[in-house]
VOBA-1610 file (N, C-alpha, C; in pm, whole numbers, padded with zeros to 5 digits, always signed):
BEGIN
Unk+20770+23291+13925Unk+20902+23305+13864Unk+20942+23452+13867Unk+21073+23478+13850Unk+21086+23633+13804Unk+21101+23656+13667Unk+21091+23811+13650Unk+21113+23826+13512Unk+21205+23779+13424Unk+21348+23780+13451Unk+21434+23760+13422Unk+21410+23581+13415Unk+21348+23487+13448Unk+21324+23367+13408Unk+21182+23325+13325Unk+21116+23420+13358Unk+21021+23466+13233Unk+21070+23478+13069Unk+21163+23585+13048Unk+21246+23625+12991Unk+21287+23575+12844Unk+21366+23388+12975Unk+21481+23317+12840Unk+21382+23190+12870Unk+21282+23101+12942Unk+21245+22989+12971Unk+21079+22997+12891Unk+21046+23128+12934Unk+20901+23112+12816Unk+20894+23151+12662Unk+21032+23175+12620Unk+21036+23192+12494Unk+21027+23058+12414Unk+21037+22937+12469Unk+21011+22829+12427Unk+20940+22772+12416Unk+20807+22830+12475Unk+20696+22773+12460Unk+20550+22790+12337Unk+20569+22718+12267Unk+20505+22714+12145Unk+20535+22817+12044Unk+20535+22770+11932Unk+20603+22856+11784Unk+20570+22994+11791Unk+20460+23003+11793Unk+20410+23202+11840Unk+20441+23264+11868Unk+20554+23213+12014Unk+20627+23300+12109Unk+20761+23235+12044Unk+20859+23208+11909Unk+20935+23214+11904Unk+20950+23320+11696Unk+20899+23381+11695Unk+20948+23449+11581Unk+21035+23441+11496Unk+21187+23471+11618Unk+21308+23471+11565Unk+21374+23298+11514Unk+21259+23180+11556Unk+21316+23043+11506Unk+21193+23044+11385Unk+21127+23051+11385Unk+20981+23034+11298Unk+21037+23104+11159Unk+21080+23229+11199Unk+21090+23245+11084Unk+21207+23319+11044Unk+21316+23186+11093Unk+21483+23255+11027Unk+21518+23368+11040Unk+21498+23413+11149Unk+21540+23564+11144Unk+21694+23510+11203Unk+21824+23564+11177Unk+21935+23535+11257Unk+21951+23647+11324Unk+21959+23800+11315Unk+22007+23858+11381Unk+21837+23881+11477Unk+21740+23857+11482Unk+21612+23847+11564Unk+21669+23777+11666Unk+21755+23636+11601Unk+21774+23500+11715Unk+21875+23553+11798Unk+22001+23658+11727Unk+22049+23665+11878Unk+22042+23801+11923Unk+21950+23855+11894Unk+21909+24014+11991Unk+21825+23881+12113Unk+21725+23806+12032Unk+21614+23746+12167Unk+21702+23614+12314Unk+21811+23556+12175Unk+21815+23446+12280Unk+21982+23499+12355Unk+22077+23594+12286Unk+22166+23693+12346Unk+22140+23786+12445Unk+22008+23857+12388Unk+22053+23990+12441Unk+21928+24006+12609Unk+21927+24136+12638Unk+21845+24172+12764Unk+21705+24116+12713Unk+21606+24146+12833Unk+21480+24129+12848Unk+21407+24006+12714Unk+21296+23996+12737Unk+21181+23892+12685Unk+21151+23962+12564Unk+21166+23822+12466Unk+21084+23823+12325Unk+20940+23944+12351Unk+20936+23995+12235Unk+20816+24113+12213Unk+20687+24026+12213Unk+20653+23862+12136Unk+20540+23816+12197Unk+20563+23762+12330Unk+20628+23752+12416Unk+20617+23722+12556Unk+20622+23811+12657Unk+20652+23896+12573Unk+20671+24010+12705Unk+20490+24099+12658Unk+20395+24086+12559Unk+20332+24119+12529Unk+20201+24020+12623Unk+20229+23885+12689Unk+20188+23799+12737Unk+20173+23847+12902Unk+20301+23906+12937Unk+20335+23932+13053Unk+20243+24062+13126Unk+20259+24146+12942Unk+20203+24286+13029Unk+20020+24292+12994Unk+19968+24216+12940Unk+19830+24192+12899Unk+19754+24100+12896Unk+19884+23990+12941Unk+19788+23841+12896Unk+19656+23846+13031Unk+19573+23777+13026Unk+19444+23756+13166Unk+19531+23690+13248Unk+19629+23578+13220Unk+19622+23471+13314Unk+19769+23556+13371Unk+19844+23614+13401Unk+19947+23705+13379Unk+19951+23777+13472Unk+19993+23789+13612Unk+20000+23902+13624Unk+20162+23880+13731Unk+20180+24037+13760Unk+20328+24048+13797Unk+20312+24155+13960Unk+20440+24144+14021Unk+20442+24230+14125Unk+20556+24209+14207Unk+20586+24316+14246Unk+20750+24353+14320Unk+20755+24280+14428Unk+20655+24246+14544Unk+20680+24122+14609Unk+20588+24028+14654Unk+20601+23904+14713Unk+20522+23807+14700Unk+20369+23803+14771Unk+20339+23876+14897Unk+20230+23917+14947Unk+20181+23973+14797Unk+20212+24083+14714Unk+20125+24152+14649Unk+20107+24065+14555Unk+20175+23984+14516Unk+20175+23827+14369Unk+20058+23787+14436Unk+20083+23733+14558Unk+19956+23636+14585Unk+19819+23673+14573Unk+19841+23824+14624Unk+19661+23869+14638Unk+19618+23919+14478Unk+19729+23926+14450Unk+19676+23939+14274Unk+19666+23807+14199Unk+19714+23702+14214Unk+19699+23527+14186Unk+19560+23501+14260Unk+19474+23554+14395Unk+19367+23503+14454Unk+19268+23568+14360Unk+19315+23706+14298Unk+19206+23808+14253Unk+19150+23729+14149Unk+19219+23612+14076Unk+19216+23577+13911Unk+19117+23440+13964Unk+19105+23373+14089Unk+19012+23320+14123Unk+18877+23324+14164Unk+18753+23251+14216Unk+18656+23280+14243Unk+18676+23289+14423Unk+18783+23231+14489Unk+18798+23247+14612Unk+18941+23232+14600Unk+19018+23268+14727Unk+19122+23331+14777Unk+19186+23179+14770Unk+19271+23103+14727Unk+19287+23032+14738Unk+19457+22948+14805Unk+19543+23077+14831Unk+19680+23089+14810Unk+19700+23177+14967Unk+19796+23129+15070Unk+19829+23221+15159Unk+19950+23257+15142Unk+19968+23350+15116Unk+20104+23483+15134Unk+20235+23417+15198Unk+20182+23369+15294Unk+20317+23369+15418Unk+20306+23199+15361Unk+20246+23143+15329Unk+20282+22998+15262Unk+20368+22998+15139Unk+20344+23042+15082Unk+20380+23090+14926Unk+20546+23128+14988Unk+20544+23205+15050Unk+20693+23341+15106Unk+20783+23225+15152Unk+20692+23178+15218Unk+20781+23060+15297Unk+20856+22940+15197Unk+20780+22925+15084Unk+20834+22813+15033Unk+20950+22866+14887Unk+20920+23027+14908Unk+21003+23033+14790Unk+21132+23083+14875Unk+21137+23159+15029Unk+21265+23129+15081Unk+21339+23030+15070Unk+21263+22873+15115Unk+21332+22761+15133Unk+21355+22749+14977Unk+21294+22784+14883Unk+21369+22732+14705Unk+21475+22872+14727Unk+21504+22943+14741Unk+21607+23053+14750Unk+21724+23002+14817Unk+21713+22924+14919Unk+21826+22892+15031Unk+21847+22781+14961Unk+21839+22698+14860Unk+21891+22577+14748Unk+21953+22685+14677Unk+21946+22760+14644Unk+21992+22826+14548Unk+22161+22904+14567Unk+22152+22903+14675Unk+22227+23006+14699Unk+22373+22923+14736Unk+22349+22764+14785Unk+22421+22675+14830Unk+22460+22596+14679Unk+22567+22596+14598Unk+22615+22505+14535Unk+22636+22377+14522Unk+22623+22311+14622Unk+22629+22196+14695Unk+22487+22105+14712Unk+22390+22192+14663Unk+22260+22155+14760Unk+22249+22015+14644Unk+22147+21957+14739Unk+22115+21785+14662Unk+21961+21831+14607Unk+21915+21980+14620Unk+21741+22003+14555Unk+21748+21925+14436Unk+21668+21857+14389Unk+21654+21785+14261Unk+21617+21933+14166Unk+21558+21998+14175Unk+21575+22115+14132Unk+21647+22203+14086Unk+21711+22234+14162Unk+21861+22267+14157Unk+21958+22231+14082Unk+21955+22117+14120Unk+22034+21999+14010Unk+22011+21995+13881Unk+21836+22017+13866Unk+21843+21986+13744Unk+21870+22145+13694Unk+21862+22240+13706Unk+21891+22390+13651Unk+22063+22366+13615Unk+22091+22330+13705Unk+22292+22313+13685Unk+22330+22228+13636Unk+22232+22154+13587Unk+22284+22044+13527Unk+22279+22044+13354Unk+22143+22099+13333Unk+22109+22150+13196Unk+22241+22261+13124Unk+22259+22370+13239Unk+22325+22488+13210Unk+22479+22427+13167Unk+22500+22305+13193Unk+22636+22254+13165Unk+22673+22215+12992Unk+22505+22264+12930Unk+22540+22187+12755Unk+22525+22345+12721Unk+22577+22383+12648Unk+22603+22527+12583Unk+22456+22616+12521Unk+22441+22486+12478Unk+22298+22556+12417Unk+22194+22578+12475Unk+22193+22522+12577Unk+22081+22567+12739Unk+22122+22646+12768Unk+22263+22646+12819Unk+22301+22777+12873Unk+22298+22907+12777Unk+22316+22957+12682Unk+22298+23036+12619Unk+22125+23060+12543Unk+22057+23000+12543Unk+21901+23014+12508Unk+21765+22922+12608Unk+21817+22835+12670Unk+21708+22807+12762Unk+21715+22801+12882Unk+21797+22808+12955Unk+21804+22766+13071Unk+21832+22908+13207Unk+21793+22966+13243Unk+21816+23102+13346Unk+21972+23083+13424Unk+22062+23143+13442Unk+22130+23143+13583Unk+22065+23135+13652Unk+22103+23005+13768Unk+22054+22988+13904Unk+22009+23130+14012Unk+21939+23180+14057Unk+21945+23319+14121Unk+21802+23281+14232Unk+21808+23380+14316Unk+21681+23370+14382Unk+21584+23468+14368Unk+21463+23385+14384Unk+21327+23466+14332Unk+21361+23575+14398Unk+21362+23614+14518Unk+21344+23769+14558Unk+21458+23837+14584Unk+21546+23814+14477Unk+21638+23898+14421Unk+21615+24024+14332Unk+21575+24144+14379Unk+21545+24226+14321Unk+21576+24254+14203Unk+21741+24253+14181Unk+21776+24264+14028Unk+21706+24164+13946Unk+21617+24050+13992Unk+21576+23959+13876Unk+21433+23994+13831Unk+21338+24073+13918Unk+21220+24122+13961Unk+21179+24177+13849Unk+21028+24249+13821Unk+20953+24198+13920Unk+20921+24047+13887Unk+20822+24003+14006Unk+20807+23854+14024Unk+20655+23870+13908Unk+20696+23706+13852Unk+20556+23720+13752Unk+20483+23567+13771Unk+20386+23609+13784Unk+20273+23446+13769Unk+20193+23400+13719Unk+20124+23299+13645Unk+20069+23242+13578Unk+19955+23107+13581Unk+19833+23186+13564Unk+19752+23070+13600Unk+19707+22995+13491Unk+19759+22831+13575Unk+19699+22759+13491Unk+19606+22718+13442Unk+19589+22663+13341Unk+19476+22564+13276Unk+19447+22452+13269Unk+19448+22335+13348Unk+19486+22205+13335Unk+19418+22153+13219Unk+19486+22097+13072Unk+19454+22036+12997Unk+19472+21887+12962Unk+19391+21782+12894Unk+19459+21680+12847Unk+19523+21653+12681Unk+19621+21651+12706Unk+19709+21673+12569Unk+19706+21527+12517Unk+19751+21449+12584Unk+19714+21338+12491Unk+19707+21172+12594Unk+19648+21034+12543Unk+19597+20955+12656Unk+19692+20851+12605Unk+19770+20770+12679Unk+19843+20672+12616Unk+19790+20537+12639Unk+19705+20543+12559Unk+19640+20351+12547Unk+19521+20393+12411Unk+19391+20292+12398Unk+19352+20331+12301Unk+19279+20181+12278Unk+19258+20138+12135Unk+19212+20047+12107Unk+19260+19928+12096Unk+19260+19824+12157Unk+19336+19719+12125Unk+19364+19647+12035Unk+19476+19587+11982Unk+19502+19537+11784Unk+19565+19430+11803Unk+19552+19351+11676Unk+19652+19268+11688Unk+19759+19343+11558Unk+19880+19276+11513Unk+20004+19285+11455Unk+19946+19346+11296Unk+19812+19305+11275Unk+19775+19358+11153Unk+19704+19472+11195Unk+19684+19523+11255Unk+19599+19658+11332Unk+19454+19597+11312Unk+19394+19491+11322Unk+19266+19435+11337Unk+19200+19435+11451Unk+19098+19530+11488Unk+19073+19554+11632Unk+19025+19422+11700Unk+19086+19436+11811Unk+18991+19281+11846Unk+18898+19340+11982Unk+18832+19246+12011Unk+18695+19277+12098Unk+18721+19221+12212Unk+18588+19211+12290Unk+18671+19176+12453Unk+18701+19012+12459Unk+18647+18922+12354Unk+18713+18812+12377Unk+18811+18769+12317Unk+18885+18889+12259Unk+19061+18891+12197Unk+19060+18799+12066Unk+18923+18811+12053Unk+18909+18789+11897Unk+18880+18909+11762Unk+18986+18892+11693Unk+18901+19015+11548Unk+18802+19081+11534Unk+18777+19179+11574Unk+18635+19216+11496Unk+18639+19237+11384Unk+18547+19139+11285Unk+18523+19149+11128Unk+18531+19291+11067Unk+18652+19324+10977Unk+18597+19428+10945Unk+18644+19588+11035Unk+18723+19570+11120Unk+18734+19669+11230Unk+18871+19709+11264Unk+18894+19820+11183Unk+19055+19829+11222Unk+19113+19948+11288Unk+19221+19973+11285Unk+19249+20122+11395Unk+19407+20116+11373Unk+19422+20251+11344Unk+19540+20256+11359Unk+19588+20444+11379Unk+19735+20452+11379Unk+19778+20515+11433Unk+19779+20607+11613Unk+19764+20690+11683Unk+19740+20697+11841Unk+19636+20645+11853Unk+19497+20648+11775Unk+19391+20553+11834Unk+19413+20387+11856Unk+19533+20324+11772Unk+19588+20207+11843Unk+19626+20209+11989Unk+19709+20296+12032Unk+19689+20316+12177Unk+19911+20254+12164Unk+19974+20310+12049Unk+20116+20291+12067Unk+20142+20350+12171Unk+20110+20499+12228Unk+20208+20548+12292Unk+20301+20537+12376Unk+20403+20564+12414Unk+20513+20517+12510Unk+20595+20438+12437Unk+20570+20377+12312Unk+20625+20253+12248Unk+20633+20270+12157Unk+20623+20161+12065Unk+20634+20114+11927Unk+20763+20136+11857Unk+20743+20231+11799Unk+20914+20211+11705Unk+20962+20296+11715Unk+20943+20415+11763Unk+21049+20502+11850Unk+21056+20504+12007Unk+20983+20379+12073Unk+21028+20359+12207Unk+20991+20525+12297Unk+21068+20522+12376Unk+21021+20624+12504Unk+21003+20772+12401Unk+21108+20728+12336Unk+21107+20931+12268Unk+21020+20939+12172Unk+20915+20881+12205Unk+20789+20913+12128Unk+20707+21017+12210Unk+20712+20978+12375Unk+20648+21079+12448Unk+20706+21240+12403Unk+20775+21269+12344Unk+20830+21433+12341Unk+20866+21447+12241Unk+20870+21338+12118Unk+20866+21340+11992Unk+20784+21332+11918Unk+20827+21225+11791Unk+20691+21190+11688Unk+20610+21089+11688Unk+20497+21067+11691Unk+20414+20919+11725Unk+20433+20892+11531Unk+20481+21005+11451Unk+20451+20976+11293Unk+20522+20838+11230Unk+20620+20776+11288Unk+20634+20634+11290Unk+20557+20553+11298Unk+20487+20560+11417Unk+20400+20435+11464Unk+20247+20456+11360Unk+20221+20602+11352Unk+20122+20609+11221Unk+20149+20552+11116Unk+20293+20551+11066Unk+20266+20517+10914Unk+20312+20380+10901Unk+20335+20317+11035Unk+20366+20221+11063Unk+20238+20154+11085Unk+20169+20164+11147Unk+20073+20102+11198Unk+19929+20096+11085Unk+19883+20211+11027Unk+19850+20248+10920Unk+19844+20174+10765Unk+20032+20172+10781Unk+20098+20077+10639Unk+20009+19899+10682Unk+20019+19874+10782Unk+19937+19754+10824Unk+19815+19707+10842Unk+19744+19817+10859Unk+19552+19859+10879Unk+19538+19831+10702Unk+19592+19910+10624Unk+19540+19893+10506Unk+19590+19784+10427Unk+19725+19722+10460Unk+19712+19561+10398Unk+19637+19487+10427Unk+19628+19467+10553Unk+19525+19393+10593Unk+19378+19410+10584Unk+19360+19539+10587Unk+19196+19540+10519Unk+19202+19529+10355Unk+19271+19481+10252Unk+19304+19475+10161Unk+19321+19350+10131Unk+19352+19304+10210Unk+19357+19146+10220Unk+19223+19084+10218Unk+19154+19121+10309Unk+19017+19078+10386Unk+18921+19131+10292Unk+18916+19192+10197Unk+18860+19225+10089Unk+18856+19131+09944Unk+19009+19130+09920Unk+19024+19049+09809Unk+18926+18936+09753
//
């Protein structure tokens, strides 16, 4: 990415790197999400973080992205090549990049455009420079399935009978994708289907007690 999309797009990423929302600052919120350059914890990310590093053009990105590996793993003129062809979407208004689309498409609700979303520009546009990169971590955040239940959250076993005694509820039911907030549970709250599912684990083991 370049700096300048560094900037306004990683200030959103987790509460730490947002200060000025965390903790009500208003005139914080619009020096960071108004004004020039990157939040002070992101730009503190940029110039120190390990996984972090930056450079004026893409040969020198890459051999500093191979350095952070145990082998070279990235070629220069591959890399160059593919961020021309994302540059030449860019530059065309018209283009069908799903990419593209989606940057211009976001920038059309006010509040993207003014705090999340970059002007369209191309990476090796100097004024946007320098170029900055980031290695990942591949993590698993969360698994959508789980234990199988019936309607009372009573686990049942592999012959889809009850297990005595055996209940489960909330994500270890395995709602995700579903239940009672449907799709916008993936990027929302599963805390429905907990106290939902939960409110049912304990009648029913309450029951089975009596």
């Amino acid at each position: 990415m370049t700096s300048r999309i560094a900037a306004k797009e990683f200030a959103l990423s987790g509460s730490e790197q947002n200060p000025d929302i965390t903790g009500r600052d208003r005139r914080l919120l619009l020096q960071t999400r108004l004004g020039r350059g990157a939040p002070g914890p992101v730009q503190a990310f940029i110039d120190r973080g390990a996984d972090f590093v930056t450079a004026g053009t893409v040969p020198e990105l890459v051999a500093k992205m191979n350095a952070l590996t145990a082998e070279p793993l990235l070629s220069a003129e591959a890399v160059e090549r593919v961020v021309r062809e994302r540059d030449a979407e860019m530059r065309n208004p018209f283009s069908k990049d799903a990419q593209a689309m989606s940057i211009r498409n976001s920038r059309r609700y006010l509040g993207d455009r003014l705090t999340r979303t970059t002007p369209p520009h191309r990476l090796l546009d100097p004024a946007a420079g320098p170029l900055v990169a980031v290695q990942l971590h591949v993590l698993t955040r969360k698994t959508l399935g789980g234990i199988q239940t019936d309607l009372d959250s009573r686990v049942l076993g592999a012959d889809g009978q009850p297990v005595p005694g055996l209940f489960a509820a909330g994500e270890a039911a395995g709602f995700g994708g579903g239940g009672v907030h449907g799709y916008n549970a993936l990027e929302g709250t599963f805390l429905g289907g907990c106290l939902f599912s939960g409110r049912a684990a304990g009648r029913a083991a309450a029951e089975s007690v009596r």
